[in-house]
C-alpha positions in Angstrom: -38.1 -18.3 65.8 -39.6 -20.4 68.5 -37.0 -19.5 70.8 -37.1 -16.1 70.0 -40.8 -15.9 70.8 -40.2 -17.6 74.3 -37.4 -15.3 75.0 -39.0 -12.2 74.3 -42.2 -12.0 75.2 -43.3 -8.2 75.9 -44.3 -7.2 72.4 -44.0 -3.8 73.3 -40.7 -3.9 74.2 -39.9 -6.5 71.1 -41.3 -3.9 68.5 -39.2 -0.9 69.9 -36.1 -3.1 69.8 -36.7 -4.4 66.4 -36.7 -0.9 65.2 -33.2 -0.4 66.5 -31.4 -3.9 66.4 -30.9 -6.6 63.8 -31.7 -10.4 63.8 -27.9 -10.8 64.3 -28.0 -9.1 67.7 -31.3 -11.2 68.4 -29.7 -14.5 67.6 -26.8 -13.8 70.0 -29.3 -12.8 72.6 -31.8 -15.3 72.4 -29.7 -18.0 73.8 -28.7 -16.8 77.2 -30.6 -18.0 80.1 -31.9 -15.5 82.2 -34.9 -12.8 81.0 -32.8 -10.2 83.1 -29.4 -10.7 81.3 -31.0 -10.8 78.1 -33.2 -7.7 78.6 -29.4 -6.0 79.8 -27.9 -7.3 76.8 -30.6 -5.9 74.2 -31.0 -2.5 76.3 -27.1 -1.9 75.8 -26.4 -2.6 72.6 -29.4 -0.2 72.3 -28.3 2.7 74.0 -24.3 2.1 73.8 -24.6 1.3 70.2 -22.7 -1.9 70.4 -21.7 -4.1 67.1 -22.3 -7.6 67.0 -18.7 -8.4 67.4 -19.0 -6.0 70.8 -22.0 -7.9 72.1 -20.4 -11.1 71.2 -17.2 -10.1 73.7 -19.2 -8.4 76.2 -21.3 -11.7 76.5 -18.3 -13.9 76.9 -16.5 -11.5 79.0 -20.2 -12.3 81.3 -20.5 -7.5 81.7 -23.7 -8.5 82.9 -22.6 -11.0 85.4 -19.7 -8.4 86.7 -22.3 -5.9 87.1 -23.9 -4.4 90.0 -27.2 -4.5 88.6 -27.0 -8.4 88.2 -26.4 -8.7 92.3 -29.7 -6.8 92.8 -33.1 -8.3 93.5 -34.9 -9.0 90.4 -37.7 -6.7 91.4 -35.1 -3.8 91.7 -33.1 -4.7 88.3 -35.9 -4.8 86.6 -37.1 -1.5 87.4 -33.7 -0.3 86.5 -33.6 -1.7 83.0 -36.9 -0.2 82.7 -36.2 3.0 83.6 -32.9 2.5 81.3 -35.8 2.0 78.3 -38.0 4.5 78.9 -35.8 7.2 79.2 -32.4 6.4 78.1 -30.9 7.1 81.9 -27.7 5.3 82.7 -27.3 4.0 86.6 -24.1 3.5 88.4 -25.1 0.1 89.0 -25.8 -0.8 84.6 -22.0 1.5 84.5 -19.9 0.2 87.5 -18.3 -3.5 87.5 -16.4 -5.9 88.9 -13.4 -4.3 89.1 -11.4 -7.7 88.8 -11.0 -8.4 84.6 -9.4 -12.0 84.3 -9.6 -11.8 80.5 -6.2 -13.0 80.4 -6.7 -16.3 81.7 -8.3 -17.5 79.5 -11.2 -18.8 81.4 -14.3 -19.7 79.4 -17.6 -19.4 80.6 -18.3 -20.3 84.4 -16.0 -21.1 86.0 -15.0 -22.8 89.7 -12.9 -21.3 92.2 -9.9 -24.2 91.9 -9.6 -23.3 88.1 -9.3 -19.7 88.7 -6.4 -20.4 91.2 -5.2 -22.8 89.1 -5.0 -20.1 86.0 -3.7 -17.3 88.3 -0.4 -19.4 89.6 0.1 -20.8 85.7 0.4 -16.5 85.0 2.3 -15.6 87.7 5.0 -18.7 87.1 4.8 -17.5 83.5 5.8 -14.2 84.9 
């Protein structure tokens, strides 16, 4: 609860989600680092109607990390998320992403550049 009150701090925006989301999406959320990624997290599940199971992959697949919105100033990301709240209003940059998915290597997490070679030559001698 502690960390949930840290992580979410706007009650306005807190009371609106609450209405919409479970505690299980709230738990998942509550642990990542940034304010932005979990405000991106919370507003998609709301609007795209994701289940738990969907936020849980999304998260590890890091959407909001292959997003455009995440390469944005925060100033500028937040209005977007904002404007995603108020009225429901998809961007290109919450839509578009990195058009590179490297699901199948199995990376976890972050990752450095020598382990993502590494993983692409172990595919392609697999191959």
């Amino acid at each position: 609860m502690i960390r949930f009150s840290e992580a979410f701090t706007d009650e306005q925006i807190v009371s609106t989600l609450s209405r919409q989301l479970s505690w299980s999406y709230f738990k998942e959320i509550v642990y990542l680092k940034q304010p932005l990624q979990k405000e991106f997290y919370a507003e998609m599940c709301r609007v795209e109607r994701w289940s738990v199971r969907t936020l849980r992959k999304k998260i590890s697949s890091m959407l909001y990390e292959r997003t455009a919105i995440s390469r944005k100033p925060e100033k500028l990301a937040q209005l977007e998320l904002q404007n995603l709240r108020e009225e429901d209003q998809m961007t290109p940059d919450l839509v578009f992403r990195d058009p590179y998915l490297l699901d199948f290597l199995g990376l976890k997490g972050a990752y450095k550049e020598k382990d993502l070679e590494a993983a692409i030559l172990r595919e392609l001698e697999a191959f």
